[in-house]
C-alpha positions as CSV (number, residue, x, y, z in Angstrom):
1,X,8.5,-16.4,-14.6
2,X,6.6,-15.6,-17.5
3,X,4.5,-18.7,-17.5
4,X,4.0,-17.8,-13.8
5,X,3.1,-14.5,-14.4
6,X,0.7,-15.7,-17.4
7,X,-1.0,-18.1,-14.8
8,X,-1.9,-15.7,-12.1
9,X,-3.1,-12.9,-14.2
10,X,-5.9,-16.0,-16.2
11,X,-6.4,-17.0,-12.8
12,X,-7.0,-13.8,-12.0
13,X,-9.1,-12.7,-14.3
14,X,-11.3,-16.0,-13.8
15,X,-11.4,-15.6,-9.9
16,X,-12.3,-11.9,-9.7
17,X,-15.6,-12.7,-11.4
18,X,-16.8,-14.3,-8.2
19,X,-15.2,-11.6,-6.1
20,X,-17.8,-8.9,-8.9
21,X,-20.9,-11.1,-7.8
22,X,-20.1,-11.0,-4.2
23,X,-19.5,-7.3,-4.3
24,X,-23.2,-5.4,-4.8
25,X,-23.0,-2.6,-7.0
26,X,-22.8,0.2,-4.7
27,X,-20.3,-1.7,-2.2
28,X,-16.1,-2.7,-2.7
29,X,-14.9,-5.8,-1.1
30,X,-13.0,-5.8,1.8
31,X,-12.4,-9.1,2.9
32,X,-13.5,-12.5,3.6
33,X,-14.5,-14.0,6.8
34,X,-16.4,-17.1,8.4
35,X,-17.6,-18.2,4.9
36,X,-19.0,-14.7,4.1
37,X,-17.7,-11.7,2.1
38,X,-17.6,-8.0,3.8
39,X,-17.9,-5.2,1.5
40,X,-16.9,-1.8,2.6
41,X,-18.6,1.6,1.3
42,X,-16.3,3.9,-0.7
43,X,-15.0,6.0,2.0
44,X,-13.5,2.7,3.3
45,X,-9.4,3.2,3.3
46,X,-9.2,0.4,0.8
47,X,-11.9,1.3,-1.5
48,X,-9.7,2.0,-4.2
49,X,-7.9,-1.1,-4.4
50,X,-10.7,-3.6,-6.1
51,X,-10.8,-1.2,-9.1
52,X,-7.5,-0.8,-9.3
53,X,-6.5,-4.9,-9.1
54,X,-9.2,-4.7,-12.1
55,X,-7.3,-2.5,-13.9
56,X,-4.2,-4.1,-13.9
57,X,-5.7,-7.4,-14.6
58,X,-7.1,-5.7,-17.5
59,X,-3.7,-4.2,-18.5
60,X,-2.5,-7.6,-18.7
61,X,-5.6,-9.5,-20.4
62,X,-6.9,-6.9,-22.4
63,X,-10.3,-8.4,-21.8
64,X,-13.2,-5.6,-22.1
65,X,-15.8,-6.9,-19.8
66,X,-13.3,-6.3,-17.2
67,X,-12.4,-2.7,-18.1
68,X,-16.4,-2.3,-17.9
69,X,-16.1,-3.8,-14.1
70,X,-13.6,-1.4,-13.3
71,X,-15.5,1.6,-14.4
72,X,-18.6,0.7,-12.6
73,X,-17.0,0.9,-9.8
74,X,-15.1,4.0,-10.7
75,X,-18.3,5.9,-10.7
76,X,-19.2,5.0,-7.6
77,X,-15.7,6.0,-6.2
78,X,-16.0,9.3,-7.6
79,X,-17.4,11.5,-5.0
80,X,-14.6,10.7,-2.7
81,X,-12.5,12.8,-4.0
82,X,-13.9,15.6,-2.1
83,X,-13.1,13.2,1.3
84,X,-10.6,15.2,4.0
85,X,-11.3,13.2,6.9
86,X,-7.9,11.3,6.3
87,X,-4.8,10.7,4.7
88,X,-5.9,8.0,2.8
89,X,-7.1,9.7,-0.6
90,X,-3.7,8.3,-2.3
91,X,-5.0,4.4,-1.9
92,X,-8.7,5.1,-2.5
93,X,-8.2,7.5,-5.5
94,X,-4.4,7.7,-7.2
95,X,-4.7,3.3,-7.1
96,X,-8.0,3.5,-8.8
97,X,-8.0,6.7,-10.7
98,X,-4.4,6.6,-11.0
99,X,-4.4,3.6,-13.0
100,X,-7.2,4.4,-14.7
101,X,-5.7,7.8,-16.3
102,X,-2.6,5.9,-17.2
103,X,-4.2,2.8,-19.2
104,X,-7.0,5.2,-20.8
105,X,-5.8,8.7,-21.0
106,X,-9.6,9.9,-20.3
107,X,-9.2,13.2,-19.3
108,X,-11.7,13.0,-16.6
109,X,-9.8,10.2,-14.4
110,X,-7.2,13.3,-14.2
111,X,-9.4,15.8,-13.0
112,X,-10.3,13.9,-10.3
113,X,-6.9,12.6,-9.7
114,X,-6.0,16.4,-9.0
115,X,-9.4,17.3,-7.3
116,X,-8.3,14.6,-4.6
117,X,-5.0,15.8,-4.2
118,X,-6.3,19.5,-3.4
119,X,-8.9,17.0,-0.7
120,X,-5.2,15.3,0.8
121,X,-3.7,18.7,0.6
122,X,-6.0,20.1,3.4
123,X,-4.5,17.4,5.6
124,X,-1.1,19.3,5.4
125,X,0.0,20.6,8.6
126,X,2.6,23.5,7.7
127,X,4.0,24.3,10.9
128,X,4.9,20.6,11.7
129,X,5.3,19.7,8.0
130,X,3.3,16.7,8.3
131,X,0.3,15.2,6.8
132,X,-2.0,14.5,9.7
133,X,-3.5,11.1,9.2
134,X,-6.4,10.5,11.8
135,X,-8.9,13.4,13.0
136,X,-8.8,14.3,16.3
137,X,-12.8,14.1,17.0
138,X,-13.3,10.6,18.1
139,X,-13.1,9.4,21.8
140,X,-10.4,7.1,21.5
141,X,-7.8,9.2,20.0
142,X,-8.5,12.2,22.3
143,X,-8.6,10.1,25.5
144,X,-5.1,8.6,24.8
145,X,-4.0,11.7,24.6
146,X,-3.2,12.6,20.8
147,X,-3.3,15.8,18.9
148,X,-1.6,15.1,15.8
149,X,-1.0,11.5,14.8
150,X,0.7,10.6,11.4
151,X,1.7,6.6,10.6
152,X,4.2,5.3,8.8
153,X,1.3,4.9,5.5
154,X,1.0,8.1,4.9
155,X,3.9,7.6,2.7
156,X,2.4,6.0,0.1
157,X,-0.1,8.4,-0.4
158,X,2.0,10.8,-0.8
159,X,3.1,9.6,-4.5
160,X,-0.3,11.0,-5.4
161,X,0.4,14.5,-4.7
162,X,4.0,14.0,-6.7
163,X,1.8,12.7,-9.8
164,X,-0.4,15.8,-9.4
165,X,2.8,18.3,-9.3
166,X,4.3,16.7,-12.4
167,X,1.0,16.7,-14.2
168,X,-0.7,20.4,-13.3
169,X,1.1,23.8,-12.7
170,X,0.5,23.2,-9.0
171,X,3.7,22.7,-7.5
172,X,2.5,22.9,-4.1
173,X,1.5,19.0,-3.8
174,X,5.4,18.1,-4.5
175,X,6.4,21.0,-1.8
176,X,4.0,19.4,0.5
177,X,4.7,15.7,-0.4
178,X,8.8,16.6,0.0
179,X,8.4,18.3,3.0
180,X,6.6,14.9,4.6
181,X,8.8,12.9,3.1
182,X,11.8,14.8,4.9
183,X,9.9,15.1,8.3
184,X,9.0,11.4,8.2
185,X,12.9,10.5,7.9
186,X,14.1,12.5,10.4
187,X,11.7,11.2,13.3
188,X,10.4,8.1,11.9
189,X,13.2,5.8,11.6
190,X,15.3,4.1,14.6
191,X,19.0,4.1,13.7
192,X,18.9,0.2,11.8
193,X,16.0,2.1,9.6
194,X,13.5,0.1,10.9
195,X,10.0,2.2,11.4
196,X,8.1,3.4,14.3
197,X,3.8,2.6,13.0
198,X,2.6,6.4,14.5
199,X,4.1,9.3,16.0
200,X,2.3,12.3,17.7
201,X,3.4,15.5,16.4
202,X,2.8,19.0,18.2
203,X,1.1,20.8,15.2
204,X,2.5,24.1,16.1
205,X,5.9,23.3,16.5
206,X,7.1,19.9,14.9
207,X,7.6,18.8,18.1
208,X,7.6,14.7,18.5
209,X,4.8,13.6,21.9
210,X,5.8,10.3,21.5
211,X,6.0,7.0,19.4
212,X,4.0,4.3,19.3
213,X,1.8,1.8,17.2
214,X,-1.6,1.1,16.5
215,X,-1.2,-2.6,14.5
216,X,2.1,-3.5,15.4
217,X,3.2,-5.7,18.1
218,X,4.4,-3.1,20.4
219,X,5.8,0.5,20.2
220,X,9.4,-0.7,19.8
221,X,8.6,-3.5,17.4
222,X,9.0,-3.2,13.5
223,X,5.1,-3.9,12.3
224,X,6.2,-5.8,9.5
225,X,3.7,-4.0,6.6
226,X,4.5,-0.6,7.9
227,X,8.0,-1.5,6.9
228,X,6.8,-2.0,3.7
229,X,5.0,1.2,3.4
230,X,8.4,3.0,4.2
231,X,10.1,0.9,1.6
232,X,7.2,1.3,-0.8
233,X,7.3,5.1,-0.3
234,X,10.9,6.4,-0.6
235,X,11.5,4.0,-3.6
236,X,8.9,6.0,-5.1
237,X,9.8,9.2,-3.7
238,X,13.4,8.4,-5.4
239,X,11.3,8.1,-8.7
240,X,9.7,11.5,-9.2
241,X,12.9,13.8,-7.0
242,X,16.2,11.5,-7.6
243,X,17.0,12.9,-4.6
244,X,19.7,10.7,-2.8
245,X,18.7,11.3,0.3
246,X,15.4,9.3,-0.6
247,X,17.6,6.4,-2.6
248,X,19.6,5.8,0.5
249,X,16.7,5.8,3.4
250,X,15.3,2.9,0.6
251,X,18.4,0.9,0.7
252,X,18.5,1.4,4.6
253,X,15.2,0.1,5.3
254,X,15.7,-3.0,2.4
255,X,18.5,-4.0,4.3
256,X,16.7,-4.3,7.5
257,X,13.9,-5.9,6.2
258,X,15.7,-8.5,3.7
259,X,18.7,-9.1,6.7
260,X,16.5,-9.2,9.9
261,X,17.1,-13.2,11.2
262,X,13.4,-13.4,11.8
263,X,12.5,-12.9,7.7
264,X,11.5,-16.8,6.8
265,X,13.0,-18.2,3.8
266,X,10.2,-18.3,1.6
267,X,10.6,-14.6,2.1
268,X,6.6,-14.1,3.7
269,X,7.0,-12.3,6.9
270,X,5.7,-12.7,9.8
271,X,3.0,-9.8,10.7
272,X,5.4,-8.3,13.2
273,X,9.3,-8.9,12.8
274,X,9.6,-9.3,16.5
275,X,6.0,-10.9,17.9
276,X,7.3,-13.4,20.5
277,X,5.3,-16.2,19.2
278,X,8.0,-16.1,16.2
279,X,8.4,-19.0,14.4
280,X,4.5,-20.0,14.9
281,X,3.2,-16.4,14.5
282,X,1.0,-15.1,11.7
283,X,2.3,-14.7,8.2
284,X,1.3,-11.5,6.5
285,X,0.9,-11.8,2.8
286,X,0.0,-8.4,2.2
287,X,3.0,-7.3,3.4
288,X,5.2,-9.8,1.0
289,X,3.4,-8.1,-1.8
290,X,3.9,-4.5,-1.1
291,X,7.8,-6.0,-0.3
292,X,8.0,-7.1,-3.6
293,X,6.9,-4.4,-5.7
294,X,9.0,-2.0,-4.2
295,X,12.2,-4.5,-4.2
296,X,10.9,-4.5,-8.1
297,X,11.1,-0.7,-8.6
298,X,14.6,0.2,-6.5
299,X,16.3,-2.6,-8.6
300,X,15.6,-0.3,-11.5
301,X,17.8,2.5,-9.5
302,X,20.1,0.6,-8.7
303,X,23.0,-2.0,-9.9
304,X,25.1,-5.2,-9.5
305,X,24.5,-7.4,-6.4
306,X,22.7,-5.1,-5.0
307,X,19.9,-5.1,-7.8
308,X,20.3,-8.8,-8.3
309,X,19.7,-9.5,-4.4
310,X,16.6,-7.1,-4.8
311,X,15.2,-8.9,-7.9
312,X,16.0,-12.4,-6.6
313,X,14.1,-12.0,-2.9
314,X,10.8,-10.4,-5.0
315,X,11.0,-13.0,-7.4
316,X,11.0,-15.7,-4.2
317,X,8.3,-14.0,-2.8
318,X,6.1,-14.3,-6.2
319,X,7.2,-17.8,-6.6
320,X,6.1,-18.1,-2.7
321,X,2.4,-16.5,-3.3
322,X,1.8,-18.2,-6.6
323,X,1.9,-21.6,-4.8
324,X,-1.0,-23.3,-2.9
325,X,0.2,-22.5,0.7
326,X,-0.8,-18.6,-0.3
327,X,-2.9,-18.1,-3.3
328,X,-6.3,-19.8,-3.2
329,X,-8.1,-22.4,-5.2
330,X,-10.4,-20.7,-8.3
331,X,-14.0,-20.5,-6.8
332,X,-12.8,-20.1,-3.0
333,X,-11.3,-17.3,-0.7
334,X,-14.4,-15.5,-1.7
335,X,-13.0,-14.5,-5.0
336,X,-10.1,-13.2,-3.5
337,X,-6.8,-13.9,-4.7
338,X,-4.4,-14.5,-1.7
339,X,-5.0,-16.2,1.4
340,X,-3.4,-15.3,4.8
341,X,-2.7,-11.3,5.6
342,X,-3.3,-9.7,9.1
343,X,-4.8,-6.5,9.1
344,X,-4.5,-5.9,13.0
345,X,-3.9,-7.8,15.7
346,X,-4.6,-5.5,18.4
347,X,-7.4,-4.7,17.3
348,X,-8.5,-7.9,16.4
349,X,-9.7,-6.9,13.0
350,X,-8.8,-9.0,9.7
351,X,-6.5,-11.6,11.1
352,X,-5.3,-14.5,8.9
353,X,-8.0,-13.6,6.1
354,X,-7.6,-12.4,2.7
355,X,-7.0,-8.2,1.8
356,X,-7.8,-6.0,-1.4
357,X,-4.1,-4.8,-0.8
358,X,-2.7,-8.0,-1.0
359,X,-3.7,-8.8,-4.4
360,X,-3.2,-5.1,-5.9
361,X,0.4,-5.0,-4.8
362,X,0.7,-9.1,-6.1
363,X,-0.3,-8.7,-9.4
364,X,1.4,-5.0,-9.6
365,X,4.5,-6.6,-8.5
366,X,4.0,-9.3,-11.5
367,X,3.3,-6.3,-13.6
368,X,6.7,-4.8,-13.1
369,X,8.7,-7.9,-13.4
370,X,7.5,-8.1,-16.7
371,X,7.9,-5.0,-17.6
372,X,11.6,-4.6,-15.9
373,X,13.0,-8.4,-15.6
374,X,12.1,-10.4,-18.7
């Protein structure tokens, strides 16, 4: 594993030069498709992700021309963190700013770690307890009926506003991240802890409209990222509250996930656990890696068999991404590292092509067996 680990992060830091040169200066990638990259602006959900994939390939190499990279495009993510038009302030600014604090200790990175959080904060709906995640203002959303959707993601932005308690005299974020957390487990989850994608909450009384998805295969399927997200989420939650309740909804959901019959053996899932075209649907590698950071982190709470089955699936699934079926060849894939995630189906947006999230949540996930495992 460490030679493995060495290998992906020179790779890395050799492929991301072509994915710099693709990128103009005022964009972030997004993904590559028919020969081409697509940038995104900054208030993109996944602007925060190239930066922080820089970051960490930089905590690894130590090289400073890719520190330098990373700050450029820091500066350009900056005004963001005034953005309340979503719930997605936690990926664009705690993954790039977040990281950034923590490797530097610049005491600006903080202030606009905690000038976001007040930007997510206004997304807190305190009669439902529930971050909203989508506004209400665009055609599609009203006409289908919703007044207060929230998905199954907004729990990991969530670890933001826990950062922002622990590091300010504002306890408010942690009240309002808690609150989610608690909301999101009592109407969320079916009874085998697999997750619903988005519910529609009545803002004035916590009321549930109904449940349904937006990228999954259907309302009753388990969308196999948004599975991640929940397992991603409550192992962190566990983190910052050690509260058990948190511990146990993580366990619940690993077990689904690592159990379900429909989970191939090179550990990779399919996009959606239960798409019918199962065992010659999509793979989504963007989901392995968010699966294998988390598995990473809640075998650090807990022990025995249960830690070792944790730490032997993510270790498959590195060993699984690392090889040629998943990551790409150095001067291809558009300067992305990892070939073949599905953004969404339905929507016919992303599918089979390469995602920032994917190689953010690889390489963190190589990160933290390093740290934890050798």
């Amino acid at each position: 594993m460490k030679k493995l680990i060495a290998n992906n992060f020179a790779f890395a830091a050799k492929q991301y030069q072509y994915l710099e040169k693709a990128t103009p200066v005022d964009s972030m990638p997004k993904t590559f498709k028919d020969n081409r990259n697509v940038n995104s602006d900054v208030y993109w959900w996944c602007s925060g992700f190239y930066p922080g994939t820089l970051l960490y390939i930089y905590e690894y190499t130590k090289k400073p021309l890719i520190l330098d990279e990373a700050k450029k495009r820091l500066a350009i993510l900056d005004t963001v963190k005034y953005f309340t038009k979503n719930h997605d302030l936690g990926f664009m600014m705690f993954c790039s700013f977040g990281n950034a604090y923590r490797l530097t200790k610049n005491e600006e990175y903080k202030k606009v770690i905690l000038e976001s959080s007040k930007s997510l904060a206004t997304r807190y709906r305190p009669d439902a307890k529930v971050i909203q995640s989508w506004e209400i203002t665009d055609g599609g959303l009203r006409q289908k009926g919703f007044v207060g959707p929230v998905i199954i993601d907004n729990m990991m932005n969530i670890e933001m506003l826990e950062w922002a308690s622990q590091n300010s005299t504002d306890k408010s974020f942690a009240d309002i991240a808690r609150n989610h957390a608690n909301s999101t487990i009592k109407n969320h989850f079916r009874p085998d802890y697999s997750s619903y994608h988005v519910l529609d909450y009545d803002l004035t009384t916590g009321e549930v409209r109904k449940k349904v998805t937006a990228q999954g295969f259907s309302d009753s399927s388990a969308w196999s990222r948004g599975q991640g997200w929940a397992l991603y989420g409550y192992t962190m939650m566990y983190r910052f509250t050690k509260d058990p309740a948190y511990l146990k909804q993580a366990q619940g959901i690993a077990k689904f996930i690592l159990n379900h019959p429909n989970l191939p053996a090179d550990k990779v899932p399919y996009w959606d656990f239960d798409a019918t075209e199962i065992p010659n649907a999509l793979r989504d590698v963007s989901a392995a890696s968010v699966y294998a950071s988390a598995l990473l982190e809640l075998g650090q709470y807990t022990s025995g068999e249960e830690k070792q089955n944790y730490v032997d699936v993510a270790k498959t699934i590195l060993k699984s991404l690392s090889g040629s079926k998943y990551r790409a060849q150095l001067g291809t894939n558009g300067g992305f590292l990892l070939m073949h995630s599905v953004g969404s189906i339905p929507h016919k947006s992303e599918i089979d092509v390469p995602l920032t999230y994917a190689d953010y949540y690889f390489l963190e996930a190589l990160l933290r067996y390093k740290k934890w495992y050798l």
